[in-house]
N, C-alpha and C positions, 0 to 999 in steps of 0.2 A: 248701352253696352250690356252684356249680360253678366247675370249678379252672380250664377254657380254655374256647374256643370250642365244640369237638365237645362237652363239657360240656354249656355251652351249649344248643346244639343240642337234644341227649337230653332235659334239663331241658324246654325248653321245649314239647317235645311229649309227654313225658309231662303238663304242665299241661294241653295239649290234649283230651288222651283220659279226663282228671281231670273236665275239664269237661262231655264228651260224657257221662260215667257219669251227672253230677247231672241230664241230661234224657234217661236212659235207656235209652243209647246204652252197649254195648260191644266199646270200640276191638279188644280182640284176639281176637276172632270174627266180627265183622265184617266179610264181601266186599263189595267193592264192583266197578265195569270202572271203564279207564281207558286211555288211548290216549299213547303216547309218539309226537310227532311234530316232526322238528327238534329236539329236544332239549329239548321242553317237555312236561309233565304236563297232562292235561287229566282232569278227574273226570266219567265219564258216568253214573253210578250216578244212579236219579230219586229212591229213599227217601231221608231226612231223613238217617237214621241214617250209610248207605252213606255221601252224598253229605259229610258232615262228616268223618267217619273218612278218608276220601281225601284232603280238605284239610289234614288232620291230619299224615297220612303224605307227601304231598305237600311241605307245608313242611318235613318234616323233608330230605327228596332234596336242595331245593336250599339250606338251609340249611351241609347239612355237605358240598355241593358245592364250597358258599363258603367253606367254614373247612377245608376239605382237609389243608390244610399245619398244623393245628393236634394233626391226629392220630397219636399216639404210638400204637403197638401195645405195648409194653412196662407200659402200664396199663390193659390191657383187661380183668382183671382182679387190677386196685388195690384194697383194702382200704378200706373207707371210714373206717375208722378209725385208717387212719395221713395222713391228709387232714391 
């Protein structure tokens, strides 16, 4: 399970891209566009695939935007099995 936030975060978009695999979709080959404007993501990709993959990676941006302050650099790479 995951330990903090940026946990979290990771977690939860790998369940994303878990989910894209079951309808045939894979998240890390995957391009898609996408326009950064004021500070917000926008996915312009028109395929199914692209266009999910990008909301994928998209909530990851502002999720660990939002949990910033949760991330330790000192466990970037922790052990999963001293968890």
């Amino acid at each position: 399970m995951p330990k903090d936030n940026t946990d979290w975060c990771c977690w939860a978009h790998d369940r994303c891209y878990g989910e894209l695999e079951k309808k045939g979709c894979n998240g890390g080959f995957q391009s898609y566009d996408y326009k950064v404007r004021e500070g917000l993501v926008t996915c312009e990709s028109r395929s199914y695939c692209s266009r999910r993959v990008c909301d994928c990676d998209r909530t990851l941006v502002y999720c660990l935007k939002r949990n910033l302050w949760s991330y330790n650099p000192d466990y970037q790479y922790y052990l999963k099995f001293n968890c």
